[in-house]
C-alpha positions as CSV (number, residue, x, y, z in Angstrom):
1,X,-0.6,-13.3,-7.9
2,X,-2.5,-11.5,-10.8
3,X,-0.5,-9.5,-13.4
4,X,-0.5,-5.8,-12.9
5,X,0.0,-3.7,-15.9
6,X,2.8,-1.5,-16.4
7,X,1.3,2.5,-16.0
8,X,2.2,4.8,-19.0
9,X,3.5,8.0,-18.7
10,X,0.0,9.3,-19.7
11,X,-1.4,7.6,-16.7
12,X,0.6,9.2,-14.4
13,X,0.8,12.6,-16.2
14,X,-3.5,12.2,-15.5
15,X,-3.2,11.1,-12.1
16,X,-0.9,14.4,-11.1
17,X,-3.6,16.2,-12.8
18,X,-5.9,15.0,-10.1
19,X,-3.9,15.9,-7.4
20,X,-2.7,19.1,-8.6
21,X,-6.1,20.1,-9.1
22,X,-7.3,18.7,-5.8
23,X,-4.6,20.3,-4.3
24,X,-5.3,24.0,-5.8
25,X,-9.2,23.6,-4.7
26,X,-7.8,23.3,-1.3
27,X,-5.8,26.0,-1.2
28,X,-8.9,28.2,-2.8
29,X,-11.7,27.1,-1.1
30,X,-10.9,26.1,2.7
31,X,-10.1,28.8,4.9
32,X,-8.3,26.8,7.9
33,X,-4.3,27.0,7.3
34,X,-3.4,23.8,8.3
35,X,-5.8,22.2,5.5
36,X,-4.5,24.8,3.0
37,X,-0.4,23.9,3.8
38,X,-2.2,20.1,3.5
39,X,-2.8,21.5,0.2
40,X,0.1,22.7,-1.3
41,X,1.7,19.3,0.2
42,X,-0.6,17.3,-2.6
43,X,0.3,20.1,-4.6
44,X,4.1,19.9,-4.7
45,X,3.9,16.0,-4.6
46,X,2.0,16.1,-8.0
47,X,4.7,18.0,-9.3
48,X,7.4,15.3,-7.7
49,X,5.3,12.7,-9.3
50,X,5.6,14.5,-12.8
51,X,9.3,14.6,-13.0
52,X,9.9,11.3,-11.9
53,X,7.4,10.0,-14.1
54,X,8.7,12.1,-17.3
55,X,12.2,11.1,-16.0
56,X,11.3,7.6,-16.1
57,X,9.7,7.3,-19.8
58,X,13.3,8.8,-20.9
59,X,15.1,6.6,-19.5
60,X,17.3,8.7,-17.2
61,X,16.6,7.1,-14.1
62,X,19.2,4.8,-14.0
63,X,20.2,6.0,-10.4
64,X,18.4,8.7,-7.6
65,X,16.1,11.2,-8.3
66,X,16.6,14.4,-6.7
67,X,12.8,16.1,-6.8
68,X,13.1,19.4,-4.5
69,X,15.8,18.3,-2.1
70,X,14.2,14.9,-1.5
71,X,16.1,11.7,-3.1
72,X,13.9,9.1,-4.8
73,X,15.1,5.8,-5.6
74,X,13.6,3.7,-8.3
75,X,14.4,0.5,-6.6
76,X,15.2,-0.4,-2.7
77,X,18.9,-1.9,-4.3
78,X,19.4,1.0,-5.6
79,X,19.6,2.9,-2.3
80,X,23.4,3.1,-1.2
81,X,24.6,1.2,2.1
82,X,22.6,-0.7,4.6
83,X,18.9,-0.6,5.0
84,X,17.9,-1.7,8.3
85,X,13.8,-1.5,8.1
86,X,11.3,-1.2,5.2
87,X,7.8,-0.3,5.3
88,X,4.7,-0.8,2.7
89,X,2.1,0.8,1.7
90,X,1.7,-0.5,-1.7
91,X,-1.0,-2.8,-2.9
92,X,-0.3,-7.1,-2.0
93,X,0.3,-7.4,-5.6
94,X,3.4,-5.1,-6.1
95,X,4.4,-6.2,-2.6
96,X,5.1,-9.7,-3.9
97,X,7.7,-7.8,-5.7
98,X,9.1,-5.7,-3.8
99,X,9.7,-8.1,-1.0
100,X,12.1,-9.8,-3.7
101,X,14.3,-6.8,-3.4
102,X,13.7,-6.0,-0.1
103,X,15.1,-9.4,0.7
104,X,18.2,-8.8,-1.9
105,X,18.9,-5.4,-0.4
106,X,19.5,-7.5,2.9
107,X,16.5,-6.2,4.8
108,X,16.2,-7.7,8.5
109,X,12.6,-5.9,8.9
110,X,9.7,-5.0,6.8
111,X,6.6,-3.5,8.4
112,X,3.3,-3.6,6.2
113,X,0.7,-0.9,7.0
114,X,-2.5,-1.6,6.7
115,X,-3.9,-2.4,2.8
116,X,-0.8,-3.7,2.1
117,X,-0.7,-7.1,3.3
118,X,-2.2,-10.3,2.6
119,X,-1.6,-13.6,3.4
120,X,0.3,-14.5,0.4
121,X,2.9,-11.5,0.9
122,X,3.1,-12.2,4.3
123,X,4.0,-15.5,3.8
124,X,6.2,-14.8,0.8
125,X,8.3,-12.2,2.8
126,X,8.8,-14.9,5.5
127,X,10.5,-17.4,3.3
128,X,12.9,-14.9,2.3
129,X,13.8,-14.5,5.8
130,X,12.2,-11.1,6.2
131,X,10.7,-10.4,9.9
132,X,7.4,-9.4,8.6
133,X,5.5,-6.9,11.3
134,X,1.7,-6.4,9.9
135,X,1.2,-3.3,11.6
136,X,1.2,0.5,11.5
137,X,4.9,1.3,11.0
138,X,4.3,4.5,12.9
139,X,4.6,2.5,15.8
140,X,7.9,1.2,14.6
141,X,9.4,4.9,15.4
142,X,8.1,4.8,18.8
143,X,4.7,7.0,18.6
144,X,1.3,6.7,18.2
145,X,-0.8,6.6,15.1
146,X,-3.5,8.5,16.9
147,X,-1.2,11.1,16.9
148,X,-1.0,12.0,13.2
């Protein structure tokens, strides 16, 4: 596993630039509603990913997040009660990590989308116990990636 470096605030703060700003030539240069809503959805995650990022660097997330009605957790044990499936979409490298607590947390089953797994993880997540799916976890609620 290679050593991924902790992201500074100032990363983060850079990267919700981006969006924001990819976000607002969206909403000012397409014409077609559902890419404009699209949008202000990248739009109003830029702004989630600014608060939890500021709220992070000072230390005050030492529990959920509440960003705009929507509870963010900074770790899977921190989520409260049972947690009955995962699913990935973070790079093989931070999934070697996050399996840990997945398996901690007492996860039965962890799904890994597509550029998320690798053998390594999927191994890794095995010998913790985990039932590893590598597969579109779309299909885990019952529909059809095709539709979305």
């Amino acid at each position: 596993m290679s050593w991924v470096p902790e992201p500074t605030l100032n990363s983060y703060l850079i990267l919700s630039a981006v969006l924001f700003s990819i976000g607002t030539a969206g909403v000012f240069l397409r014409r077609n509603l559902i890419t404009i809503l699209l949008s202000i959805e990248v739009m109003l995650n830029a702004v989630n990913l600014t608060f939890v990022a500021v709220d992070r660097y000072l230390g005050s997330v030492d529990g959920p997040v509440i960003v705009e009605g929507v509870t963010a957790y900074a770790r899977v044990t921190d989520v409260p009660g049972p947690v009955e499936m995962a699913t990935m979409y973070v790079p093989p490298e931070i999934g070697m990590t996050v399996v840990d607590d997945l398996a901690r947390k007492g996860v039965k089953e962890v799904w890994f989308n597509p550029g998320s797994e690798s053998p390594e993880l999927l191994a890794r997540a095995t010998a913790l116990g985990l039932a590893a799916i590598e597969a579109c976890s779309i299909a885990g609620i019952g529909d059809s990636p095709r539709k979305y």
